[in-house]
C-alpha positions as CSV (number, residue, x, y, z in Angstrom):
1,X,12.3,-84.5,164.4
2,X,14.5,-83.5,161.4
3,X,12.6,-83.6,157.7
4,X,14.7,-86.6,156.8
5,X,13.3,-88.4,159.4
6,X,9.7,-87.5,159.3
7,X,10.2,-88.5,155.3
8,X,11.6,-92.0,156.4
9,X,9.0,-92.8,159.3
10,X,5.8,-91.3,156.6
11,X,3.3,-94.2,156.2
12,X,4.5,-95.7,152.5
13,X,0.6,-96.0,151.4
14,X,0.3,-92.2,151.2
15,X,3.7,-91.2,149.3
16,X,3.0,-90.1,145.4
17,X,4.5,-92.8,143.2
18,X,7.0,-90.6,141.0
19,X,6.3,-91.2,137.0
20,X,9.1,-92.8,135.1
21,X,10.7,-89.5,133.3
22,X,10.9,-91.9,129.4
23,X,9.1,-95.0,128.5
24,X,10.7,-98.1,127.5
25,X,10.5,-98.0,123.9
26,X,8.3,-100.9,122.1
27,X,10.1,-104.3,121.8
28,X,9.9,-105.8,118.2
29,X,9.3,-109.2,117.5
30,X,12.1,-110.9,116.4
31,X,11.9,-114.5,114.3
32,X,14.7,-117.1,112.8
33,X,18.2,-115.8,113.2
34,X,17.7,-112.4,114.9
35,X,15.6,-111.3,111.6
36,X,13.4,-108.3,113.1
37,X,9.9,-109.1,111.1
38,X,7.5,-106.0,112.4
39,X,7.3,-104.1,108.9
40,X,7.3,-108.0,107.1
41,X,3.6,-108.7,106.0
42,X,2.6,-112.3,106.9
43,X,0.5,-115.0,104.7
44,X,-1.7,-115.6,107.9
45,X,0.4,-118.7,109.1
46,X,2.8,-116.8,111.1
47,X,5.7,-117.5,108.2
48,X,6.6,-113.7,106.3
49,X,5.3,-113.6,102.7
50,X,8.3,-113.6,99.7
51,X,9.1,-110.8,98.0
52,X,8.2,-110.0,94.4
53,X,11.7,-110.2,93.8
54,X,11.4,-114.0,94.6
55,X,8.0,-114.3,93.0
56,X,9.7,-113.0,89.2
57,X,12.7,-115.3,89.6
58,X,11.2,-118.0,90.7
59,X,8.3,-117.8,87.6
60,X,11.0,-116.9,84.9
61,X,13.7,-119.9,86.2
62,X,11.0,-122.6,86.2
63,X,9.6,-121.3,82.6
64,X,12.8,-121.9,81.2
65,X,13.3,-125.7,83.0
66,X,10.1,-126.9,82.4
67,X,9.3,-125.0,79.1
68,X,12.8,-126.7,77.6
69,X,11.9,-130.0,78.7
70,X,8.6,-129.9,77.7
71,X,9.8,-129.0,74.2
72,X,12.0,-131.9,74.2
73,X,9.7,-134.5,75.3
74,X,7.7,-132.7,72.2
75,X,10.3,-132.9,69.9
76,X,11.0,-137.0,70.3
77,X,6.6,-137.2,69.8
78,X,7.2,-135.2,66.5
79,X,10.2,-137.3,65.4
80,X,7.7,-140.3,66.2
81,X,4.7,-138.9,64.3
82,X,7.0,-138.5,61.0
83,X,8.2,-141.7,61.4
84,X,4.8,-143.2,61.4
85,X,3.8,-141.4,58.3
86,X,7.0,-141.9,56.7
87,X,7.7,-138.1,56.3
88,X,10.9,-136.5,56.2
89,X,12.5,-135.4,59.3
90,X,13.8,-131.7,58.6
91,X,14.7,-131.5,62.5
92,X,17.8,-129.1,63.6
93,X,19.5,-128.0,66.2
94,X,17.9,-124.5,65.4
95,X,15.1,-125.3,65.2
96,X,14.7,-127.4,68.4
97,X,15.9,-124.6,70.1
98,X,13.5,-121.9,68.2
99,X,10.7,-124.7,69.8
100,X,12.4,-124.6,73.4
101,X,12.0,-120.7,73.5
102,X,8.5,-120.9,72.1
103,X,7.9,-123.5,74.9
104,X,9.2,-121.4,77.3
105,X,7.5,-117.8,76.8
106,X,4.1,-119.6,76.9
107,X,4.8,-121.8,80.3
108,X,5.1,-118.4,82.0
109,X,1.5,-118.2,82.6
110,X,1.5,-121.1,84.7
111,X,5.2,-120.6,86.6
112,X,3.6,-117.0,86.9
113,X,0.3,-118.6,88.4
114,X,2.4,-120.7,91.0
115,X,4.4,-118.3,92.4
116,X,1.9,-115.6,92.9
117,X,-0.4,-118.0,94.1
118,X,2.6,-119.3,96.9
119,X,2.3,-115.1,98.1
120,X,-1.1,-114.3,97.9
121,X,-2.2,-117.8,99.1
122,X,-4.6,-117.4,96.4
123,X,-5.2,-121.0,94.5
124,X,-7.4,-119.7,91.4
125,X,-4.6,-118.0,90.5
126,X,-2.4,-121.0,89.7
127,X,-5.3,-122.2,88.5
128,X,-5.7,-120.0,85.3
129,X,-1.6,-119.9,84.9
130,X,-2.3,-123.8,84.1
131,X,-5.6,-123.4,82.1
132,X,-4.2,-120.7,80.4
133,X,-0.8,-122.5,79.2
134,X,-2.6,-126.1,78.7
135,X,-5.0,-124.0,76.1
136,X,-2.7,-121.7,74.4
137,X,0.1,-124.3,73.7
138,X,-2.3,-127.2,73.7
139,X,-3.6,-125.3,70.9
140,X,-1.1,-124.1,69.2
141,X,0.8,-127.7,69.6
142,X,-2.7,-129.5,67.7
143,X,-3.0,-127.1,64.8
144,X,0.8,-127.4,64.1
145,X,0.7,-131.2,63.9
146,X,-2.4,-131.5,62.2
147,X,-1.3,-128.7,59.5
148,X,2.3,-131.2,59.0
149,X,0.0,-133.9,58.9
150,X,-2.2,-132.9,56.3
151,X,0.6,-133.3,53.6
152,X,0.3,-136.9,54.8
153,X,-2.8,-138.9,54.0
154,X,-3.4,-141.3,56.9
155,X,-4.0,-145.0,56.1
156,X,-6.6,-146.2,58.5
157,X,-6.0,-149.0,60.6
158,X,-2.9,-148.8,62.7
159,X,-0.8,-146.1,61.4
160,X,-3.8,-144.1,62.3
161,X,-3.9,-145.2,65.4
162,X,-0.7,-145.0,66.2
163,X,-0.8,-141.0,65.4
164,X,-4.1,-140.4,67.3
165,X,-2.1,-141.6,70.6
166,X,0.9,-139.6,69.6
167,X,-1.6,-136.8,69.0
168,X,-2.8,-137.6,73.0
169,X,0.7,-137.5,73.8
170,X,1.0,-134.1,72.7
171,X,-2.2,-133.0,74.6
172,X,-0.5,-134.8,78.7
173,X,2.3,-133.8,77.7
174,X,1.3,-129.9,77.9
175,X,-1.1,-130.4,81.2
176,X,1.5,-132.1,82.9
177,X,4.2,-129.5,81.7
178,X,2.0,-126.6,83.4
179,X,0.8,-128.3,86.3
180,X,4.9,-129.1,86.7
181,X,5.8,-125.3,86.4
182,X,2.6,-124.5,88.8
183,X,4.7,-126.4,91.3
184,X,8.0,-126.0,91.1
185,X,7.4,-122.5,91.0
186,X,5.4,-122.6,94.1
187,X,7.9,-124.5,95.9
188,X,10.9,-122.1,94.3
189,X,9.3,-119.0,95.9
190,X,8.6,-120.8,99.0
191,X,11.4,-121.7,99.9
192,X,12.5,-125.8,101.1
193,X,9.4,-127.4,102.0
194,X,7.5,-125.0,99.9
195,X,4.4,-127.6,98.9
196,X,4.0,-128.5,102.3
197,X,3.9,-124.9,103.4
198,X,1.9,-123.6,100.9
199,X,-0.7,-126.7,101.2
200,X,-1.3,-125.9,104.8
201,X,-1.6,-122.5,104.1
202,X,-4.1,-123.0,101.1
203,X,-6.3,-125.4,103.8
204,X,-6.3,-122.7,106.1
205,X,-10.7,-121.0,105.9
């Protein structure tokens, strides 16, 4: 019997299985539209965290939206308060915008708070953005009106009370104004559907 043949009549059970001569190389895991996500770090809910990038222009865009409208909704409370105290109304174009940009540097710390809190899935840290904005323009906000009012002795009655609710007015309409940017910036670095991602991902232990 020839070697071929004594090779292809050998018992199969006792032939030395022959090593593959390269490996396959490591398949990556690919997500959405052929996006390869292996060096991507994750939030823990299988979705890739936004990049800091995304974080600063989402913070800095929804300072500027909500600080300006903040400051307007201010500016129409301030026109009311002077018109309750029969003061003169020095308002300007300049000086509505000078309030804007004041409004809008010091709603960063809660559009900062929301969209590093929507990447690090870290809630205290919107947190503080909002207490920090509600007490530093809160503040700031009070001791300016009650400094314009002091050149205006208050009758009691109801032009008093009409100024301690426009006074309250000031006061919700800074909370709501940070809790706003909180939001919208969490949802702006997020992505569509950002609260609802975020949310779950916040519930997660």
């Amino acid at each position: 019997m020839s070697r071929d043949e004594t090779t292809l009549t050998a018992d199969p059970t006792t032939q030395t299985p022959v090593a593959p001569t390269s490996a396959a190389p490591p398949t990556a895991v690919v997500r959405g539209a052929g996006a390869v996500t292996d060096d991507v770090p994750e939030r823990g809910d299988g979705a890739p965290r936004p990049g800091w990038g995304r974080v600063v222009g989402a913070a800095a865009g929804t300072a500027v939206v909500v600080g300006v409208g903040t400051a307007l909704v201010a500016r129409v409370l301030m026109r009311l308060v002077a018109d309750v105290v029969d003061a003169e109304t020095g308002f300007s174009v300049v000086g509505t915008l000078g309030i804007a940009i004041v409004f809008s540097v010091l709603m960063v710390p809660a559009a900062a708070g929301g969209a590093i809190e929507a990447r690090t899935r870290r809630a205290v840290v919107g947190l503080v953005g909002v207490l920090t904005t509600s007490v530093v323009l809160g503040w700031g906000t009070a001791t300016t009106a009650l400094v314009d009012l002091a050149d205006h002795p208050l009758r009691e009655g109801r032009e008093l009370d009409l100024v301690a609710l426009l006074l309250v007015g000031f006061g919700a309409t800074v909370v709501v104004g940070a809790v706003t940017a909180r939001r919208l910036a969490r949802r702006w670095t997020l992505g569509r559907g950002g609260d609802e991602v975020s949310g779950r991902s916040l519930a997660q232990p």
